[in-house]
C-alpha positions as CSV (number, residue, x, y, z in Angstrom):
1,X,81.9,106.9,124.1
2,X,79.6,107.6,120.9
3,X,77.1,105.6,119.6
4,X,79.2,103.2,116.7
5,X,76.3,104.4,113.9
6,X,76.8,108.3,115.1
7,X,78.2,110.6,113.1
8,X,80.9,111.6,116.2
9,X,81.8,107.5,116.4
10,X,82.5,107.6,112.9
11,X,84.5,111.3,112.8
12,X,86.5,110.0,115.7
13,X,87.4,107.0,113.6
14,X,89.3,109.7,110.3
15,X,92.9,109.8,110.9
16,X,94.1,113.4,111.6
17,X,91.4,113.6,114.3
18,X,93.3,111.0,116.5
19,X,93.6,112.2,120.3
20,X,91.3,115.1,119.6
21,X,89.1,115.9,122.9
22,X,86.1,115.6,123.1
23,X,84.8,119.2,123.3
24,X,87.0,120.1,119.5
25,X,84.8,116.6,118.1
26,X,81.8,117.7,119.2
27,X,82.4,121.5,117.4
28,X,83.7,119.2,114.4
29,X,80.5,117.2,114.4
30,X,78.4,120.6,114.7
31,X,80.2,121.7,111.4
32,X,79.8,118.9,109.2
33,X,77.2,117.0,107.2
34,X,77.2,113.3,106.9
35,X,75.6,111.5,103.6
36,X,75.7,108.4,101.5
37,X,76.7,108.4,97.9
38,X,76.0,105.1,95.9
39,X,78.5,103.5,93.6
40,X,79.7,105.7,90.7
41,X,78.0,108.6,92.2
42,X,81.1,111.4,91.9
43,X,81.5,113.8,94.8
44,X,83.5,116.2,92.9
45,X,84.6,117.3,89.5
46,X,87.2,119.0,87.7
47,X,86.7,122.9,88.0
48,X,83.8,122.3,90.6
49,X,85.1,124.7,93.6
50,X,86.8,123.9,96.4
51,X,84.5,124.8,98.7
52,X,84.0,121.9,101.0
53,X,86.2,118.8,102.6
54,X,85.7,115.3,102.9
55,X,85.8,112.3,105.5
56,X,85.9,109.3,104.3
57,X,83.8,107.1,106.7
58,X,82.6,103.9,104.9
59,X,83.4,102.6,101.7
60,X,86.2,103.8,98.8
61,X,86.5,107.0,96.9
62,X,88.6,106.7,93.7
63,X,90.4,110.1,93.2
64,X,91.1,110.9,89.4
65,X,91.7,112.8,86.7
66,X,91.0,113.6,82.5
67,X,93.5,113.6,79.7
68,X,92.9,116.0,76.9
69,X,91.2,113.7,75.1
70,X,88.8,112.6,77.8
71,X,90.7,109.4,79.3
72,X,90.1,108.6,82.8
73,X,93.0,107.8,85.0
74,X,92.6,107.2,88.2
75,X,95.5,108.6,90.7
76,X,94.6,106.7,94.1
77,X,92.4,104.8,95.8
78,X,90.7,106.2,99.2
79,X,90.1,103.9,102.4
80,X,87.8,104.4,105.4
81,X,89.5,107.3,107.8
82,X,90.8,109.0,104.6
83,X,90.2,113.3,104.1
84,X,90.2,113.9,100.7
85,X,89.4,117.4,98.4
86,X,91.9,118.8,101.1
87,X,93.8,120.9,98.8
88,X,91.4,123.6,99.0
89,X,93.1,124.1,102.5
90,X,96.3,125.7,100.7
91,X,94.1,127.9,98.1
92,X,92.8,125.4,95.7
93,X,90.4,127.5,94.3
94,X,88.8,124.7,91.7
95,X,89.4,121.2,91.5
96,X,91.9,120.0,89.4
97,X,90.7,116.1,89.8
98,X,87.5,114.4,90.0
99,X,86.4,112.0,93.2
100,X,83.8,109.3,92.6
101,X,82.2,106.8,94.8
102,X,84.0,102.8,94.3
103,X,82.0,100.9,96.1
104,X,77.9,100.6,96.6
105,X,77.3,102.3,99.4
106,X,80.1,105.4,101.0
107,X,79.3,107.0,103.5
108,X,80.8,110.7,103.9
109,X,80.9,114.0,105.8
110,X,81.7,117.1,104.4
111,X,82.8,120.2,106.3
112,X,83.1,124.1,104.6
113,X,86.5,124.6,103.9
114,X,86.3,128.2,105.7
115,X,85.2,125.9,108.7
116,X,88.2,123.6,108.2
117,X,90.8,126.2,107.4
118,X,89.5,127.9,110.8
119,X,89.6,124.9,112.6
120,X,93.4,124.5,111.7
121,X,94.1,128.0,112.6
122,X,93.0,127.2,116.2
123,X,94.8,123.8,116.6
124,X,98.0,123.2,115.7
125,X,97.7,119.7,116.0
126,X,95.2,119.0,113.7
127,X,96.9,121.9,110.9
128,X,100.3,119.9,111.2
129,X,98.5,116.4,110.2
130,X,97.0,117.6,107.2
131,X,100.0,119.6,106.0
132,X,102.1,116.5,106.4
133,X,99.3,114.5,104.2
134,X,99.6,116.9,102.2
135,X,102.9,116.6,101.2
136,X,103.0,112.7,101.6
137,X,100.3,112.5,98.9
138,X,102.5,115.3,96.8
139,X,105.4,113.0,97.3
140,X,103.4,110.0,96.2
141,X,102.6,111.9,93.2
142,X,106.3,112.7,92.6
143,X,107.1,108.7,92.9
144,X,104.7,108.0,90.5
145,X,105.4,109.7,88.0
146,X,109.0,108.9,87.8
147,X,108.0,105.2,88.1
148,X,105.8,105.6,84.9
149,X,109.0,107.5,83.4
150,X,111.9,105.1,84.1
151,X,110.4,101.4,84.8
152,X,108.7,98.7,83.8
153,X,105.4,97.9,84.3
154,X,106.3,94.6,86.2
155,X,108.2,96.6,88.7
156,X,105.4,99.6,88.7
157,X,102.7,96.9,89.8
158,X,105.1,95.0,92.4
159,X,106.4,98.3,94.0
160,X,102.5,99.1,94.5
161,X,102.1,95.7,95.6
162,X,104.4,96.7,98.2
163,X,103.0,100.1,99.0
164,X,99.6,98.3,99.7
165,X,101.0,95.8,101.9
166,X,102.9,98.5,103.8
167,X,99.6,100.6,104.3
168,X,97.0,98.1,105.0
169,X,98.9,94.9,105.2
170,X,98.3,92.4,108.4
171,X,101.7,90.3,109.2
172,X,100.3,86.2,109.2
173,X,103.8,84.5,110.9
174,X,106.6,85.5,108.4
175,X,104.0,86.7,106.0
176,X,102.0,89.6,104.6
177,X,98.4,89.2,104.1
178,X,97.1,92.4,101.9
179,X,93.1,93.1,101.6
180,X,92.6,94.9,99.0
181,X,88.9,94.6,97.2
182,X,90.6,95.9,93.7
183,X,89.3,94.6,90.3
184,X,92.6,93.5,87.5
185,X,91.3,96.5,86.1
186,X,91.5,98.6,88.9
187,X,95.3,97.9,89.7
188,X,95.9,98.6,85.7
189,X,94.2,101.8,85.3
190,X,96.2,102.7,89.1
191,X,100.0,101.6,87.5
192,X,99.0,102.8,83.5
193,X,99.3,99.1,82.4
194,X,97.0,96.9,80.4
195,X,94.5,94.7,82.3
196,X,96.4,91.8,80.7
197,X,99.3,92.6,81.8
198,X,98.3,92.4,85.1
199,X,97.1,89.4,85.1
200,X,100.3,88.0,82.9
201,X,102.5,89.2,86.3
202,X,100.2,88.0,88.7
203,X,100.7,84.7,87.1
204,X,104.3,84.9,87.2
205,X,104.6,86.2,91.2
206,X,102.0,83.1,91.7
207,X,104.6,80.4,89.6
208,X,107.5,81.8,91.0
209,X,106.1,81.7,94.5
210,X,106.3,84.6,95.6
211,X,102.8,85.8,96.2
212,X,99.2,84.0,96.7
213,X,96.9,85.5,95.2
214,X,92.9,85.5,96.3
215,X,89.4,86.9,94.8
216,X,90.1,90.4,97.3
217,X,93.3,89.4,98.7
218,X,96.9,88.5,98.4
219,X,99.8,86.7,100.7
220,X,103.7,88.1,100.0
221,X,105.9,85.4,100.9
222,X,108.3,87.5,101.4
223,X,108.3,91.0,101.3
224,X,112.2,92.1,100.9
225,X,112.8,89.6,98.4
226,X,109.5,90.6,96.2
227,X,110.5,91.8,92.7
């Protein structure tokens, strides 16, 4: 078993290298470089080149782009045992977003992407995982956008309430307890509604007790009847 602060603990720990063995970690540790990037430190631009992929070990990446006329909006939000700048995989040759550091200290590792695309080549495994992220984060992307398109903002922020909860939600008897360490700010840049706004719905979920509501937390009552 490695060492919890070794860079092998902390690859085995990224999710499409679940139930590798042993002998594939150790080439995958040979081929990647681990660093630290401080809080609004970005790890890639738009039009940098896709040259290299990312493991999220410790910390948050916020993933984002630019409008025209230089507006930042951020698309997701990255947790421990995350890959990101993946797309390079399926000949990305620039970036079209920008990734940058959310929290004080991330810890990352970065492998080539001629060592990554070779390394799905040889194990089929480990290529079908990150085609099906892949496409789960394309068909995020498709969700999102329609939401924006066709509904409000309460039901953009509740239905990402509930995406949260689903992903990184503990069940607490017959409810839903959420950890979330996101800022008002954060969860209106993430649904494209104001920072009051947010706070204007999470006082009505809270009076209509629905949800509790925390400093880096929240509790869904119940989730099926959560609008």
């Amino acid at each position: 078993m490695a060492n919890i602060n070794s860079k092998l603990w902390h690859l085995e720990n990224i999710k499409v290298f679940s139930n590798m063995p042993k002998q594939e970690m150790k080439k995958i540790e040979e081929m990647t470089n681990m660093r630290t990037v401080k809080k609004g430190e970005y790890i890639y631009f738009p039009e940098d080149p896709s040259s290299s992929v990312y493991f999220l070990k410790m910390g948050r990446i916020k993933i984002g782009t630019y409008t025209e006329d230089g507006k930042e909006i951020i698309k997701t939000i990255l947790w421990p045992g995350e890959i990101f700048g993946e797309l390079g995989v399926i000949d990305e040759s620039n970036r079209t977003d920008f990734a940058i550091a959310a929290d004080d200290e991330v810890l990352i590792c970065a492998m080539n992407m001629t060592n990554m695309i070779n390394m799905m080549s040889m194990n089929p495994g480990l290529n079908l995982k990150v085609m099906k992220l892949i496409g789960l984060r394309f068909r995020k992307t498709e969700r999102k956008l329609e939401s924006l398109m066709f509904k409000d903002s309460r039901t953009r922020l509740v239905e990402f309430i509930k995406e949260l909860a689903e992903e990184r939600g503990i069940k607490v008897g017959t409810d839903i307890s959420v950890k979330h360490y996101l800022t008002h700010q954060d969860f209106a840049n993430l649904n494209a509604i104001s920072r009051q706004n947010v706070t204007s719905i999470f006082n009505e979920l809270k009076a209509e007790k629905q949800m509790h509501f925390e400093r880096k937390s929240f509790l869904i009552r119940d989730i099926n009847s959560l609008k």
